[in-house]
N, CA, C and O atoms as a printed pandas DataFrame, in Angstrom:
     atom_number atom_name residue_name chain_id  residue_number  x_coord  y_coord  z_coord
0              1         N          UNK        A               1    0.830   -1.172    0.000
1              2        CA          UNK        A               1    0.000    0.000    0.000
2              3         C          UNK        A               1    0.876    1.237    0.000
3              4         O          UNK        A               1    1.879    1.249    0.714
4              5         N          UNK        A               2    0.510    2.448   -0.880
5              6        CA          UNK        A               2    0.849    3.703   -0.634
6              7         C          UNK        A               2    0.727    4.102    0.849
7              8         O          UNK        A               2   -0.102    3.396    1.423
8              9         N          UNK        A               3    1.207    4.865    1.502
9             10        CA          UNK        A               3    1.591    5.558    2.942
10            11         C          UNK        A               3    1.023    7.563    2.420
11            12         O          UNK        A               3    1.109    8.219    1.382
12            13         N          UNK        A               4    0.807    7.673    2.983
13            14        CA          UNK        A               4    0.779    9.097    3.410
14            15         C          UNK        A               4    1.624    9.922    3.017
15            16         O          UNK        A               4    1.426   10.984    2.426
16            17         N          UNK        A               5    2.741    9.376    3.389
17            18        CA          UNK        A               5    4.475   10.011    2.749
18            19         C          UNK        A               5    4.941    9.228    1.648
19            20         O          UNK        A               5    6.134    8.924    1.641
20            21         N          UNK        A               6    4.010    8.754    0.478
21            22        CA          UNK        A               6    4.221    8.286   -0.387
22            23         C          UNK        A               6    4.865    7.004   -0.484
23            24         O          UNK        A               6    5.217    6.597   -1.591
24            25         N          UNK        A               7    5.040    6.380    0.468
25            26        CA          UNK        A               7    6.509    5.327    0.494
26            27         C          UNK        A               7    4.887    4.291    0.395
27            28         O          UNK        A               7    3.678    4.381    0.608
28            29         N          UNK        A               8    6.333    2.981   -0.260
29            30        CA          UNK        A               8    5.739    1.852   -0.854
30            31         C          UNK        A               8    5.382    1.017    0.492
31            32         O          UNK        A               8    6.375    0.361    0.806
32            33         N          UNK        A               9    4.294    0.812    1.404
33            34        CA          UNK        A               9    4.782   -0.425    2.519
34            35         C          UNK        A               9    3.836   -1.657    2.282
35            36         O          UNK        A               9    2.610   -1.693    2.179
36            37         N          UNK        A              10    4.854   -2.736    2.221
37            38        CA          UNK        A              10    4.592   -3.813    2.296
38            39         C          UNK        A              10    3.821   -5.031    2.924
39            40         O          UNK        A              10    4.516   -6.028    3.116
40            41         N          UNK        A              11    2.910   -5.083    3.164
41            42        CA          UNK        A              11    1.903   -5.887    4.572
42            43         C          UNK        A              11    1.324   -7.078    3.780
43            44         O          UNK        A              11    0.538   -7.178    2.837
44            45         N          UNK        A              12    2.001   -7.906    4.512
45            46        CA          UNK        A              12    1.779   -9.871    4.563
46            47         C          UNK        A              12    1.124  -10.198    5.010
47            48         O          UNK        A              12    1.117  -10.170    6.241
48            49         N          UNK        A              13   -0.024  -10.814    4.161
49            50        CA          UNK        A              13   -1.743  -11.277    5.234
50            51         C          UNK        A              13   -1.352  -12.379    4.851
51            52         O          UNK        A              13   -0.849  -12.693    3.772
52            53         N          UNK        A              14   -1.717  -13.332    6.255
53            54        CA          UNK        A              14   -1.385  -14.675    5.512
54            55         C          UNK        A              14   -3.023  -15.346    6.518
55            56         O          UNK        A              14   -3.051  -16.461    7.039
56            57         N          UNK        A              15   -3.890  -14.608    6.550
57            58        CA          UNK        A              15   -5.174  -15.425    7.011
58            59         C          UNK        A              15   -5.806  -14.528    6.126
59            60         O          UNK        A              15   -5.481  -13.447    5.636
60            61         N          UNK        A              16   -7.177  -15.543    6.020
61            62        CA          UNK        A              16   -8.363  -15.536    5.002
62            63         C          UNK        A              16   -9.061  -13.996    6.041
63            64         O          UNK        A              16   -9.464  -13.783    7.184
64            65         N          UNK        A              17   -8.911  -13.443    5.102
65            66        CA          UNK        A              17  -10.013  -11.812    5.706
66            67         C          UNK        A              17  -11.345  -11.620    5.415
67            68         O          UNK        A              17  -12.021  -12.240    4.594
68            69         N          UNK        A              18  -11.612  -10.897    5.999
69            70        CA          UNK        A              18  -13.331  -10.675    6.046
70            71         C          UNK        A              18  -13.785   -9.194    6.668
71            72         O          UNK        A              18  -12.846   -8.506    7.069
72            73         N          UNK        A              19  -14.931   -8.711    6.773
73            74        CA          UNK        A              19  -15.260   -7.148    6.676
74            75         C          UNK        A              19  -14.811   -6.841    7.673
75            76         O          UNK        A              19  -14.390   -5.688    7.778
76            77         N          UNK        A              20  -14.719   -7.809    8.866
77            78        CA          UNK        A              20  -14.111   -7.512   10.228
78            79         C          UNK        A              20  -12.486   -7.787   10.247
79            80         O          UNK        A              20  -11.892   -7.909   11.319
80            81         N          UNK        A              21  -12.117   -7.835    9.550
81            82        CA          UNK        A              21  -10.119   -7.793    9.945
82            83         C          UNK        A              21   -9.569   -6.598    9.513
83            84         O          UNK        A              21   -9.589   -5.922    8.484
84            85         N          UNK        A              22   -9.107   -6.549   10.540
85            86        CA          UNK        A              22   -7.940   -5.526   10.453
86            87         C          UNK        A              22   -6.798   -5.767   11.275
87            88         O          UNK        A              22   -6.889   -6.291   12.385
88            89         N          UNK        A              23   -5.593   -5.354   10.694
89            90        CA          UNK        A              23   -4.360   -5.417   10.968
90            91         C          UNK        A              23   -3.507   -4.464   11.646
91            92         O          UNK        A              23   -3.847   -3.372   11.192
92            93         N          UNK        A              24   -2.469   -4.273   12.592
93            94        CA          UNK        A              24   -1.558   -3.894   13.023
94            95         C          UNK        A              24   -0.501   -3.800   12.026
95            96         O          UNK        A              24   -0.394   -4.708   11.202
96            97         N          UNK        A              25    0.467   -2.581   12.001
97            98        CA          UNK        A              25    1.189   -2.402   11.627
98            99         C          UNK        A              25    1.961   -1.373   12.516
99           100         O          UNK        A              25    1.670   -0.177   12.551
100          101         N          UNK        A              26    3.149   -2.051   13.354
101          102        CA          UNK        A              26    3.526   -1.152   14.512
102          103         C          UNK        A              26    4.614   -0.203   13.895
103          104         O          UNK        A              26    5.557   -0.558   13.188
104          105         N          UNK        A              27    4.271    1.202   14.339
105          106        CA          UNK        A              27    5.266    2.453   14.222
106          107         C          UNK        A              27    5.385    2.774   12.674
107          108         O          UNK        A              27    6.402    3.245   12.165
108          109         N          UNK        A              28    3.958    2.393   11.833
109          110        CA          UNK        A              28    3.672    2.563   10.866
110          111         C          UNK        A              28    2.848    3.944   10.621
111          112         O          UNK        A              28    2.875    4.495    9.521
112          113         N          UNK        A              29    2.243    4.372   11.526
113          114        CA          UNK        A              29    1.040    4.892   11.782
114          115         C          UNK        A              29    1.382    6.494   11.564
115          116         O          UNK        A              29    2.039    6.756   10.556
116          117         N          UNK        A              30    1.011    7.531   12.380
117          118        CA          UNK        A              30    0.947    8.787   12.402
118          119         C          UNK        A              30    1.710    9.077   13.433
119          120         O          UNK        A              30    1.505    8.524   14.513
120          121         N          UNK        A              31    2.897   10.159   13.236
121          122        CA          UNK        A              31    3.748   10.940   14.355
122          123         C          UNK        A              31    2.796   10.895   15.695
123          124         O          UNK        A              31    1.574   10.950   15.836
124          125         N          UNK        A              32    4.072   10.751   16.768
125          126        CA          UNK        A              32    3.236   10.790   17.695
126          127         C          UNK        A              32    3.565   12.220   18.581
127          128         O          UNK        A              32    4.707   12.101   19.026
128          129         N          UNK        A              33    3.230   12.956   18.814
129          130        CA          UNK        A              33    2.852   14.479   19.451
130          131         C          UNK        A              33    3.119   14.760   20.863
131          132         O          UNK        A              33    2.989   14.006   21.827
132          133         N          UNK        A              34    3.384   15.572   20.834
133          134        CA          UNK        A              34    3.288   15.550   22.911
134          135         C          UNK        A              34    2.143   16.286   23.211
135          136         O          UNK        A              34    1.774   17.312   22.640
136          137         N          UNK        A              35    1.650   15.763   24.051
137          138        CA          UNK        A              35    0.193   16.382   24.428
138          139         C          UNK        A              35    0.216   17.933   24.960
139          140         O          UNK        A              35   -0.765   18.618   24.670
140          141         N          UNK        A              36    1.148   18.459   25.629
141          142        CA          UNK        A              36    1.006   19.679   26.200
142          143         C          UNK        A              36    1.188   21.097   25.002
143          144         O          UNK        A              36    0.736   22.242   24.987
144          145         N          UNK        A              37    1.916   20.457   24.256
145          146        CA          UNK        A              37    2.517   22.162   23.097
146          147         C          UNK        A              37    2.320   21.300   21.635
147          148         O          UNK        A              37    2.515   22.014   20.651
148          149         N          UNK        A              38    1.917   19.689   21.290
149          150        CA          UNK        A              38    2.065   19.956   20.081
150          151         C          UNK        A              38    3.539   19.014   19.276
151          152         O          UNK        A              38    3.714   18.146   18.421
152          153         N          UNK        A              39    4.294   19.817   20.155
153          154        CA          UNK        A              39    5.375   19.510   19.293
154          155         C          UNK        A              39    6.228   18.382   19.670
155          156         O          UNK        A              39    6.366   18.489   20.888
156          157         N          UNK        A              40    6.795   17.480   19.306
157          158        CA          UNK        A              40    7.630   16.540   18.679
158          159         C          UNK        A              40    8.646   16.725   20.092
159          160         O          UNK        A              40    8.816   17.894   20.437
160          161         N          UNK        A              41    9.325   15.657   20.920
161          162        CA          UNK        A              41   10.913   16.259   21.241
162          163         C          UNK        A              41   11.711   15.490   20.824
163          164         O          UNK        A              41   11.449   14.294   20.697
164          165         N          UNK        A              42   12.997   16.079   20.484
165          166        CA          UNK        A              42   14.039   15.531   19.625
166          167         C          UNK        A              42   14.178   14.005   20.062
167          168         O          UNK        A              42   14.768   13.382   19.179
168          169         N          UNK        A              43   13.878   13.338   20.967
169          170        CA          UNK        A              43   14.112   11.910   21.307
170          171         C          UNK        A              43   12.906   11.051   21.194
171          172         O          UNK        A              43   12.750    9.901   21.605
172          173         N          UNK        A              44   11.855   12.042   20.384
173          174        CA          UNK        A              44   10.687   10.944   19.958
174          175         C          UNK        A              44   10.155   11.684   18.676
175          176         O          UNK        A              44    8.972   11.745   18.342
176          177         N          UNK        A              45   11.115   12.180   18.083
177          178        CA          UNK        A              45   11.142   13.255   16.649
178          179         C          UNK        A              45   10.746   11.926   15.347
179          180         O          UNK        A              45   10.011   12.142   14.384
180          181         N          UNK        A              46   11.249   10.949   15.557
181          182        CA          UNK        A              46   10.611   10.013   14.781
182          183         C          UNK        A              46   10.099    8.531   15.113
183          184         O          UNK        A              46   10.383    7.379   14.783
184          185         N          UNK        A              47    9.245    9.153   15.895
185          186        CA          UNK        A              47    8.410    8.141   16.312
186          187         C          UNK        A              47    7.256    8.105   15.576
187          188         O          UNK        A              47    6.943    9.074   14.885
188          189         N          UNK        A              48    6.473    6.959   15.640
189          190        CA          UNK        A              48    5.016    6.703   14.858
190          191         C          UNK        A              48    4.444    5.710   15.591
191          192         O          UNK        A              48    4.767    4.590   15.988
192          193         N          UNK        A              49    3.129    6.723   15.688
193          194        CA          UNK        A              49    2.013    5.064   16.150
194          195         C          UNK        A              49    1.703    3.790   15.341
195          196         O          UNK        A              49    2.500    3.375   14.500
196          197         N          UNK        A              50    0.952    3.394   15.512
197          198        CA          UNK        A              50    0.708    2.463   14.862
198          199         C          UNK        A              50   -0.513    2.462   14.114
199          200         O          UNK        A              50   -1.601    2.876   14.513
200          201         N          UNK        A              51   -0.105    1.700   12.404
201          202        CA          UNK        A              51   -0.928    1.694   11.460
202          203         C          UNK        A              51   -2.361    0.752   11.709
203          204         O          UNK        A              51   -2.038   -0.133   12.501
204          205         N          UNK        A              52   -3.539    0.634   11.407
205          206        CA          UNK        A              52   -3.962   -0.309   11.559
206          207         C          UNK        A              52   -5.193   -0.114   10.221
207          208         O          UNK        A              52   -6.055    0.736   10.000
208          209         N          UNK        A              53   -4.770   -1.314    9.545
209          210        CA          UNK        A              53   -5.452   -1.192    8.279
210          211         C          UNK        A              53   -7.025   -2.250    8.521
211          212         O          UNK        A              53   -7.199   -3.286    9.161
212          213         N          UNK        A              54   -7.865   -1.494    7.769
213          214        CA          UNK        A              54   -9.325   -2.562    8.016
214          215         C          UNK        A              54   -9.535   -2.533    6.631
215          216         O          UNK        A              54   -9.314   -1.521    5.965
216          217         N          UNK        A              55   -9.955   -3.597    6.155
217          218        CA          UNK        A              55  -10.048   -4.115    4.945
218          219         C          UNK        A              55  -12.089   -4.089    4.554
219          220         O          UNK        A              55  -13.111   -4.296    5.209
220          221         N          UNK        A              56  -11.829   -3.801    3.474
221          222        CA          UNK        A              56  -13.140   -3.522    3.011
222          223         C          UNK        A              56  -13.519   -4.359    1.850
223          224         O          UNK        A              56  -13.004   -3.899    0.831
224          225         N          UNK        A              57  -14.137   -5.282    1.654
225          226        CA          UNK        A              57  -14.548   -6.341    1.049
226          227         C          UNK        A              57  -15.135   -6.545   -0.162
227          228         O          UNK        A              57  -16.224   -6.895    0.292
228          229         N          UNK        A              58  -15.302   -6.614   -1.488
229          230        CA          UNK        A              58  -16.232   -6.497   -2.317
230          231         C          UNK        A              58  -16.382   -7.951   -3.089
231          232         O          UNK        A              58  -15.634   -8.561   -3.853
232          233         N          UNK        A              59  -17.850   -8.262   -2.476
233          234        CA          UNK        A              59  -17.953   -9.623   -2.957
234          235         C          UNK        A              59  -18.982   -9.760   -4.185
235          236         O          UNK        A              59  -20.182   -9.548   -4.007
236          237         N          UNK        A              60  -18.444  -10.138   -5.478
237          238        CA          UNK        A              60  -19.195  -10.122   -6.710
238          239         C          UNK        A              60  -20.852  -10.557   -6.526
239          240         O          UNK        A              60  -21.331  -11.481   -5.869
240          241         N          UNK        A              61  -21.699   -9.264   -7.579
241          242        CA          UNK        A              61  -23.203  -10.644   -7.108
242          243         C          UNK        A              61  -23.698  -11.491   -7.874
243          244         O          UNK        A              61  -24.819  -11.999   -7.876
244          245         N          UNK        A              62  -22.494  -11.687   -8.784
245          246        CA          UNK        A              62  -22.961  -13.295   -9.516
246          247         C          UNK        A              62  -21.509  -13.606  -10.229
247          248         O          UNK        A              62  -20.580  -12.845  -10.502
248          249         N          UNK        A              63  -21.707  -15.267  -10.459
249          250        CA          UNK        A              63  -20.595  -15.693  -11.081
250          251         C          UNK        A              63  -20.891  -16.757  -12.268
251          252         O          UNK        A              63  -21.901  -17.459  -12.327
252          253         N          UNK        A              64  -19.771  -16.748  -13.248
253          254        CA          UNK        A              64  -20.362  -17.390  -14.683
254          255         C          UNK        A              64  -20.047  -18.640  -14.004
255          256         O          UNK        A              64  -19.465  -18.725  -12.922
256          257         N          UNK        A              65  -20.433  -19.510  -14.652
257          258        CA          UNK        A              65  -20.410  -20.797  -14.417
258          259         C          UNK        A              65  -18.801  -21.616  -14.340
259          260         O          UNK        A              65  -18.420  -22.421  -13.491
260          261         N          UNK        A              66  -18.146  -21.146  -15.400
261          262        CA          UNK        A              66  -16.451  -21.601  -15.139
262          263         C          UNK        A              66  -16.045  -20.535  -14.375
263          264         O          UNK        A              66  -14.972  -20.954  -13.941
264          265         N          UNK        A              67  -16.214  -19.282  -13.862
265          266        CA          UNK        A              67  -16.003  -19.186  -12.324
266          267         C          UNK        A              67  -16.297  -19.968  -10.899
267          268         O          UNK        A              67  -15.717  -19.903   -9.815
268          269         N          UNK        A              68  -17.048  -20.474  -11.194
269          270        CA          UNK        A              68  -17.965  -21.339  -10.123
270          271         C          UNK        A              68  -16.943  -22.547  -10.060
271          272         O          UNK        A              68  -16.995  -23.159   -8.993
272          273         N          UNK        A              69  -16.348  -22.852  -10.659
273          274        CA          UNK        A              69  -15.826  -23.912  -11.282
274          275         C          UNK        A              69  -15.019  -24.164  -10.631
275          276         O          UNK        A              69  -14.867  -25.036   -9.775
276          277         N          UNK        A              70  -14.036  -22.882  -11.252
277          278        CA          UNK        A              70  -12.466  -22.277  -10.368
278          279         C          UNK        A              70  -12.084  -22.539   -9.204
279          280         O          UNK        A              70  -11.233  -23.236   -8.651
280          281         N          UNK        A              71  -13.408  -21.385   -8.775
281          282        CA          UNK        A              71  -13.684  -21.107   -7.010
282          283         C          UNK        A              71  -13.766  -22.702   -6.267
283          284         O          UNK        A              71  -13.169  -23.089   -5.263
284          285         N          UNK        A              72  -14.546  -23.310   -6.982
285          286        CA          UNK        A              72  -14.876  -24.811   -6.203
286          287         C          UNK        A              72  -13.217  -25.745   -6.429
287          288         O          UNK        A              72  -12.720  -26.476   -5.572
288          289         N          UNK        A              73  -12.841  -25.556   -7.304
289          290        CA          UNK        A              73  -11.890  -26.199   -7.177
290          291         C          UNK        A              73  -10.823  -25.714   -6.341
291          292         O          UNK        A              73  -10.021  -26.504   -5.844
292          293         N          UNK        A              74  -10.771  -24.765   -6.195
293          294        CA          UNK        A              74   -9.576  -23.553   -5.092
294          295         C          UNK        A              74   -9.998  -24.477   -3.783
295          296         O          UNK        A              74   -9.251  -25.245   -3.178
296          297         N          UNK        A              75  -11.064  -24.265   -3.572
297          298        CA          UNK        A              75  -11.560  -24.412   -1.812
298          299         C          UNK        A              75  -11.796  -25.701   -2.055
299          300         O          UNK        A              75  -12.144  -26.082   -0.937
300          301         N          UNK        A              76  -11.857  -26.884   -2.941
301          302        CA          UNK        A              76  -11.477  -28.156   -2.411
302          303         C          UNK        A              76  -10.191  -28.564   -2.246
303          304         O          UNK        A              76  -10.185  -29.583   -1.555
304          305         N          UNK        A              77   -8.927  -28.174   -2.621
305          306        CA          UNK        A              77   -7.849  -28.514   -2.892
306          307         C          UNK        A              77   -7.623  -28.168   -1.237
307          308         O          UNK        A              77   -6.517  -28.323   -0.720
């Protein structure tokens, strides 16, 4: 996935997802702030929270018949 700051990052799902998963991605996330002024201090100047991606699902509403096919053969194997 694209990042915010343009950079390429890489994230390895290795379980079957669904409308409810979402993932961790630690110190991926958004600068983290100091609560009183705002600003950053030089010993947590590049720090980041953590990313956490939720996946959004789009499940076709019909399938041709040698799709059907495919699919059945995927999930018997």
């Amino acid at each position: 996935m694209t990042t915010l700051d343009d950079r390429i990052l890489n994230v390895s799902i290795t379980e079957m997802i669904s409308q409810e998963t979402a993932t961790v991605v630690k110190g991926e996330g958004m600068p983290v702030l100091d609560t009183k002024d705002h600003l950053v201090s030089l010993e947590d100047r590049h720090k980041h929270g953590d990313l956490i991606i939720k996946f959004e699902v789009d499940f076709p509403k019909s399938l041709t018949t040698d799709q059907k096919q495919k699919l059945n053969k995927i999930i018997s194997s």
